[in-house]
C-alpha positions as CSV (number, residue, x, y, z in Angstrom):
1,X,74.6,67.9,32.6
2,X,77.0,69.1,35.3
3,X,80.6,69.1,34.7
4,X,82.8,66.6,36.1
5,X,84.2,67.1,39.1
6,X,86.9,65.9,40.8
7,X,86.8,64.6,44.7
8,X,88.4,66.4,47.5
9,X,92.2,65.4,48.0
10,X,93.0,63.7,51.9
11,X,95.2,67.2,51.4
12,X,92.3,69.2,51.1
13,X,90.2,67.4,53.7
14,X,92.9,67.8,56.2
15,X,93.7,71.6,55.4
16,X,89.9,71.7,56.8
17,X,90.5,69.8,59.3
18,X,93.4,72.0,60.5
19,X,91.1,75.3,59.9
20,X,88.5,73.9,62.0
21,X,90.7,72.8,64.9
22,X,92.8,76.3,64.8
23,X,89.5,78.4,64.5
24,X,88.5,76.7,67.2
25,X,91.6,77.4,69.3
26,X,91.4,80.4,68.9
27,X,88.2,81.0,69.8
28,X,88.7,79.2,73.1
29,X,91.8,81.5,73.6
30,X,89.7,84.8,72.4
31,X,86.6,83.8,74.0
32,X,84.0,86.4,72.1
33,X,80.6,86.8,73.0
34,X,81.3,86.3,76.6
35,X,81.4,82.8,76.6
36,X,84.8,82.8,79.3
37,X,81.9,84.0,81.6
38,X,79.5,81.2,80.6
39,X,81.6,78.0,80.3
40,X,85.1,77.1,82.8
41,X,88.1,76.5,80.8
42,X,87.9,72.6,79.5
43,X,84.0,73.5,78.6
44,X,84.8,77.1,76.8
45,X,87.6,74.7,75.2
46,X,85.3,72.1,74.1
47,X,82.7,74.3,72.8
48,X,84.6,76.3,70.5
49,X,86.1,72.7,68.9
50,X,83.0,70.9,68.5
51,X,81.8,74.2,67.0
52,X,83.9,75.0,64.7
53,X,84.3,71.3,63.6
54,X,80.7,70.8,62.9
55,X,80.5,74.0,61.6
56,X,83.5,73.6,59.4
57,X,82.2,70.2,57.7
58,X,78.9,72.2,57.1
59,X,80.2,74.9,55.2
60,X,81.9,72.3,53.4
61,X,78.8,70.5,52.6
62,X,77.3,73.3,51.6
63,X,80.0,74.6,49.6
64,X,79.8,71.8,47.4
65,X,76.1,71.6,47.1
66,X,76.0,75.6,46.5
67,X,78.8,74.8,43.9
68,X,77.2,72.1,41.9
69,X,73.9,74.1,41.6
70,X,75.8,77.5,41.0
71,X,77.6,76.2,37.8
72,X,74.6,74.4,36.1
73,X,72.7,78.1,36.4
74,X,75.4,80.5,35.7
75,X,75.7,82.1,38.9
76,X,79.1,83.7,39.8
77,X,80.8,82.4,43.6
78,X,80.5,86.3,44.7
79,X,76.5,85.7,45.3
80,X,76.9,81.8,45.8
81,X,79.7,81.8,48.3
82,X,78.2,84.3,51.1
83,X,74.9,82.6,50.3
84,X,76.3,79.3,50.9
85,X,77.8,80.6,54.3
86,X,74.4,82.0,55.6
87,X,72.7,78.8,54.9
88,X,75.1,76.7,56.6
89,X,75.0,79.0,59.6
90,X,71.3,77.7,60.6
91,X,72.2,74.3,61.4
92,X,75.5,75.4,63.0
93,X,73.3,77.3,65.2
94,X,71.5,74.5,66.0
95,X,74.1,72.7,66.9
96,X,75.9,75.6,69.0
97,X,72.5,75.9,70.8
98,X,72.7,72.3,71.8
99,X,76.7,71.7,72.9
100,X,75.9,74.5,75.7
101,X,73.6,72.2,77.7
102,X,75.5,69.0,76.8
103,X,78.5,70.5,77.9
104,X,76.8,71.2,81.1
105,X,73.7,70.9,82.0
106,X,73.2,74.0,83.4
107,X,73.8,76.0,81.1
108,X,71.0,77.9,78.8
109,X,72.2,79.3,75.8
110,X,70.4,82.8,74.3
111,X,67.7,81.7,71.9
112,X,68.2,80.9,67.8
113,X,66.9,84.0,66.7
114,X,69.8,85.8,68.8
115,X,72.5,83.6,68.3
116,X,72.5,83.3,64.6
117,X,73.5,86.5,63.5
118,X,77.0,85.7,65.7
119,X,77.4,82.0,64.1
120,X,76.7,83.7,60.7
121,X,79.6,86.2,61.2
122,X,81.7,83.4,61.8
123,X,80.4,81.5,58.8
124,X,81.1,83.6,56.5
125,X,85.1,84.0,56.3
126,X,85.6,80.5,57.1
127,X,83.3,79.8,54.0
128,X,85.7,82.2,52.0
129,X,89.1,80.0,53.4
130,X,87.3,76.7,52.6
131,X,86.4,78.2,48.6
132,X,90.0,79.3,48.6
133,X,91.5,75.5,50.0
134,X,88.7,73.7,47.1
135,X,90.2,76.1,44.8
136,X,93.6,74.9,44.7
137,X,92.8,71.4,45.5
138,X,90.8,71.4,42.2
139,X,93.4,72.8,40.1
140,X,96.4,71.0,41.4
141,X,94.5,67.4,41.2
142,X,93.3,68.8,37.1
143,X,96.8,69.8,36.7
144,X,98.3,66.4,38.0
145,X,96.0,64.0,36.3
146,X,97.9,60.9,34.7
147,X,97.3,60.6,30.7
148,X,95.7,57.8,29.7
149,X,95.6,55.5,26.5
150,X,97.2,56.9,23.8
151,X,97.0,60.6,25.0
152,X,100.2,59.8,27.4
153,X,102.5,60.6,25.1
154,X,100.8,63.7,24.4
155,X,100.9,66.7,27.0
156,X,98.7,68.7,24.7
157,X,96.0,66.0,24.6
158,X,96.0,65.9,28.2
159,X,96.0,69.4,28.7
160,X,92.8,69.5,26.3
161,X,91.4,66.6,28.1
162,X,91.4,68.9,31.7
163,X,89.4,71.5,29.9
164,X,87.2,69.1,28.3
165,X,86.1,67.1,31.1
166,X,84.9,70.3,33.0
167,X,82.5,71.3,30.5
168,X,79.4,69.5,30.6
169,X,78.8,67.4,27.6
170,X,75.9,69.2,25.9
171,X,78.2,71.9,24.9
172,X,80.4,69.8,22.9
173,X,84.0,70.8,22.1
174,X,83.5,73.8,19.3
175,X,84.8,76.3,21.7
176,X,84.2,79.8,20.1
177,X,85.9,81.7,23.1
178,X,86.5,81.7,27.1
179,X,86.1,84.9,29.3
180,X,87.5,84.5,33.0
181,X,85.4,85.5,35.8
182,X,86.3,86.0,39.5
183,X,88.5,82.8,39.7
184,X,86.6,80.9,37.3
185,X,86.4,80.5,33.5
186,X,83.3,81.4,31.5
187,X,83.8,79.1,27.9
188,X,81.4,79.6,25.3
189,X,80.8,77.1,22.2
190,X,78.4,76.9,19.9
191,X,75.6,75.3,22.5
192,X,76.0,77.7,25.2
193,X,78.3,78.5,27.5
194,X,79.5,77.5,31.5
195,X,81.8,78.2,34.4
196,X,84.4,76.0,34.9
197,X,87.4,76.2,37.7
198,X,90.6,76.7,35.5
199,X,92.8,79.1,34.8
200,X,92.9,81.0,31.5
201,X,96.7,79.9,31.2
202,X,95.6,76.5,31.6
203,X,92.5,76.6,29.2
204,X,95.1,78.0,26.4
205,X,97.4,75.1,26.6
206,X,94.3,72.9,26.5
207,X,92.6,74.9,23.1
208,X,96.7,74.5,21.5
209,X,95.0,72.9,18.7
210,X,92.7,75.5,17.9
211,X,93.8,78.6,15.7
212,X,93.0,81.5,18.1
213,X,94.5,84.2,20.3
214,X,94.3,86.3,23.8
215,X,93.2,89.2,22.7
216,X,92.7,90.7,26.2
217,X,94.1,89.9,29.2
218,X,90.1,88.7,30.5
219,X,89.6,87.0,27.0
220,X,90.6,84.5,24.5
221,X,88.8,83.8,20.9
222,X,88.7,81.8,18.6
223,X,89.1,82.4,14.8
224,X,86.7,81.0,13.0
225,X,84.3,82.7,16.0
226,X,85.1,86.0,14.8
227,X,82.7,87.3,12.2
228,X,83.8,91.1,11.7
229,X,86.3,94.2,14.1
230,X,83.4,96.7,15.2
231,X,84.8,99.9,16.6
232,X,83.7,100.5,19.4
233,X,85.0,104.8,19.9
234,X,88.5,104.0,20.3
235,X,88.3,100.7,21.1
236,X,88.2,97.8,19.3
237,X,85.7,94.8,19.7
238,X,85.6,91.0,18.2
239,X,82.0,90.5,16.8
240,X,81.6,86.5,17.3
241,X,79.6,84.4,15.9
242,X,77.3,84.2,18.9
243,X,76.5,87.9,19.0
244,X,78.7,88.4,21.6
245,X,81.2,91.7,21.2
246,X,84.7,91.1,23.0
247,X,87.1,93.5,23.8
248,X,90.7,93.6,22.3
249,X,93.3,95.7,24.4
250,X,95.8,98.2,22.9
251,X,98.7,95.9,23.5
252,X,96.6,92.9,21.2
253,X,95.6,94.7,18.1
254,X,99.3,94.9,16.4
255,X,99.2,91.2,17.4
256,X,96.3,90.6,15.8
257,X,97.0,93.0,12.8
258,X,100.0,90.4,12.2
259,X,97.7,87.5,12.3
260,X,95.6,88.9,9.6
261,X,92.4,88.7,12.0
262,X,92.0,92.5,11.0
């Protein structure tokens, strides 16, 4: 089951918004791909809007779609992102390929084939701005969430609660340890594992109630995960209870030394 997500804030929608119209803009004003010498001013104006509006709300679409999918498979946002963007670009195509001859009807753009490597182009950084505006639109609505029932009068509880609801169900809450990747957070329990969009600080208020420890700056574990300290040349690893051998910096072993973990 995927995790729970949380809808897009009017904020959010209008930071979109406001990329689409200034990308746009700016497009008019740069006029790439020759387009000054295709279209007069209010049609090279219109073109580039409508474009990057419909094109805007599609890598949006996508996002979310690519998104959902990505996290119920384990696949990180550096393949699903620009993968995301590409797949969007077909329809934007499309739809570029149409606005030319309903902006006027003499106009003939180039063919699909030729135009979609230029759309793509396009596609793909605006896909990277829209990640980047979700991003922080997830984490501020997570981090803003009222408490309900009798977890209001306990910021722990709802700090677990965030970290709880993004993990789909069939892992259950025996959290063994959490690994961050890219800007997501890998949590493994004893039924598996997922990526969920939260950051590590974050996570370790929500696990408060669990004894365990960062013991690198990419990981935090559990203690009754840990099984044995393998040494691993000079380092130092965690063997966990799901096989899995985790890495503890220089700066964590004292720490953990004075925990008794080893």
């Amino acid at each position: 089951m995927p995790e729970t997500s949380h809808p897009t804030s009017a904020t959010a929608h209008g930071k979109i918004l406001g990329l689409a119209v200034a990308t746009g803009l700016l497009l008019a004003l740069l006029a790439p791909f020759r387009t000054a010498d295709i279209f007069t001013l209010w049609e090279l104006t219109a073109f580039w809007a409508l474009s990057s509006i419909f094109g805007c709300y599609l890598l949006y679409a996508l996002h979310l779609v690519a998104q959902g999918s990505a996290r119920t498979r384990d696949i990180p946002p550096r393949i699903w992102l620009p993968l995301s963007a590409i797949i969007a670009a077909i329809p934007t195509t499309l739809i570029v390929h149409a606005l030319g001859p309903a902006l006027n009807s003499n106009i003939r753009l180039s063919a699909f084939w030729q135009l979609y490597p230029s759309v793509a182009v396009l596609c793909l950084p605006l896909q990277f701005i829209i990640h980047l505006i979700l991003q922080n639109d997830t984490v501020h609505i997570a981090a803003s969430q009222p408490l309900v029932g009798e977890a209001a009068s306990s910021l722990s509880a709802g700090a677990e609660q965030i970290l709880f609801d993004k993990l789909p169900r069939h892992l259950g809450r025996k959290i063994l340890c959490m690994k961050t990747e890219d800007h997501y957070l890998r949590v493994y329990t004893e039924a598996g594992n997922a990526l969920v969009l939260l950051r590590m600080g974050d996570a370790e208020n929500a696990v408060g109630g669990i004894d365990g420890l960062r013991v690198h700056r990419s990981w935090w574990v559990a203690r009754h995960a840990v099984v044995e300290a393998v040494p691993a040349g000079n380092a130092l690893q965690l063997r966990l209870t799901n096989g899995l051998d985790v890495p503890v910096s220089r700066e964590r072993r004292l720490l953990l030394k004075s925990n008794g973990w080893i």
